[in-house]
C-alpha positions as CSV (number, residue, x, y, z in Angstrom):
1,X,0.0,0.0,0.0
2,X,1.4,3.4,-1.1
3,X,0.5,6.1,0.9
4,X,0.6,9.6,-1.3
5,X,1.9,12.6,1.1
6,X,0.4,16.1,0.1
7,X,1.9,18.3,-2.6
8,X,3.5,20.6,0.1
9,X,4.5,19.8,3.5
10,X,3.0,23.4,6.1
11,X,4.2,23.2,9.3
12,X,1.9,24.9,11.8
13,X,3.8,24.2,14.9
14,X,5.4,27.2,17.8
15,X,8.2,28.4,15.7
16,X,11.2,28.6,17.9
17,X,11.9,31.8,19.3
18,X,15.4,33.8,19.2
19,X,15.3,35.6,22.5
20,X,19.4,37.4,21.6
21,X,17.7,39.1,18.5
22,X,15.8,42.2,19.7
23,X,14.7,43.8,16.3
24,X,11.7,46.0,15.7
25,X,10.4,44.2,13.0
26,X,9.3,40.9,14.1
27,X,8.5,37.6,12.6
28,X,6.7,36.2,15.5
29,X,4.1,37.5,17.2
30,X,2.0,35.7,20.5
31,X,-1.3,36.6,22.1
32,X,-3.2,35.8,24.7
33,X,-6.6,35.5,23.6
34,X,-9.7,35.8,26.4
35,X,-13.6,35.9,24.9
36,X,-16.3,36.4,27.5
37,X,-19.7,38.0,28.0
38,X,-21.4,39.2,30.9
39,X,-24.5,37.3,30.3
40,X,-25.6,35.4,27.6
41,X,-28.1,37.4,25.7
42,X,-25.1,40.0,25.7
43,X,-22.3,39.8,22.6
44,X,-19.0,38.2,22.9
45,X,-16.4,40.6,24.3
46,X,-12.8,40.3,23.0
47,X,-9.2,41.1,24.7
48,X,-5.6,40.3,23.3
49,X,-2.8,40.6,24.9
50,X,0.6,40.7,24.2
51,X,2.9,39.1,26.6
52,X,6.3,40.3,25.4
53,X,5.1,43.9,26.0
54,X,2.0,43.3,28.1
55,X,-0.1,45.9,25.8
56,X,-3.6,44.6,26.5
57,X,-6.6,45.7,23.5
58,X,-10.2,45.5,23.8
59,X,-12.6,44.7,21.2
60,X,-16.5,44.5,21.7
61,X,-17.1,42.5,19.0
62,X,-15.4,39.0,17.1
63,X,-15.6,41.0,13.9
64,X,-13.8,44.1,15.3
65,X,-10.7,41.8,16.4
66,X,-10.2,40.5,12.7
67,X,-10.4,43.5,11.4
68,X,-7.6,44.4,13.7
69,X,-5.4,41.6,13.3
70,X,-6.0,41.3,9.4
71,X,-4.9,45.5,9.5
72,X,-1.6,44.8,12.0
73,X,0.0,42.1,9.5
74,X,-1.6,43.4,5.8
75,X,1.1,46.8,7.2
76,X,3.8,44.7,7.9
77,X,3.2,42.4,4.8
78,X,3.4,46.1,3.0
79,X,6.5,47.4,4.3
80,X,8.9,44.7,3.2
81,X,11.2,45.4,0.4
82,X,10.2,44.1,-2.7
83,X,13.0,42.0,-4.6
């Protein structure tokens, strides 16, 4: 029996982090991710937090938080140089 692997290999594991290197720009980025509501005929609330600068952001809804995180990396995705 021949088992067929998939065209390309993604690796979705914790890449390993490189604690020396100190730069600006990262290629890592971690949250902490909490989603509550106060009751439940009340919307989801939304907070991330960042724990290698402890900046905490609220959101009030799910929808507002993508929209935030899809903004954060489309500017970094445009700021590299182009080869």
């Amino acid at each position: 029996m021949t088992v067929k692997q998939p065209a390309q290999f993604v690796n979705y594991s914790t890449p390993s982090t490189d604690v020396e290197n100190k730069n600006t720009s990262r290629n890592y980025h971690a949250y902490l991710l909490r989603i509550w509501r106060e009751e439940e005929s009340m919307p989801w609330r939304v907070q991330i937090e960042d724990p290698t600068t402890d900046e905490t952001v609220g959101f009030p809804t799910l929808a507002e938080l993508l929209s935030f995180l899809n903004g954060q990396f489309k500017e970094k995705q445009q700021e590299a140089p182009m080869n």
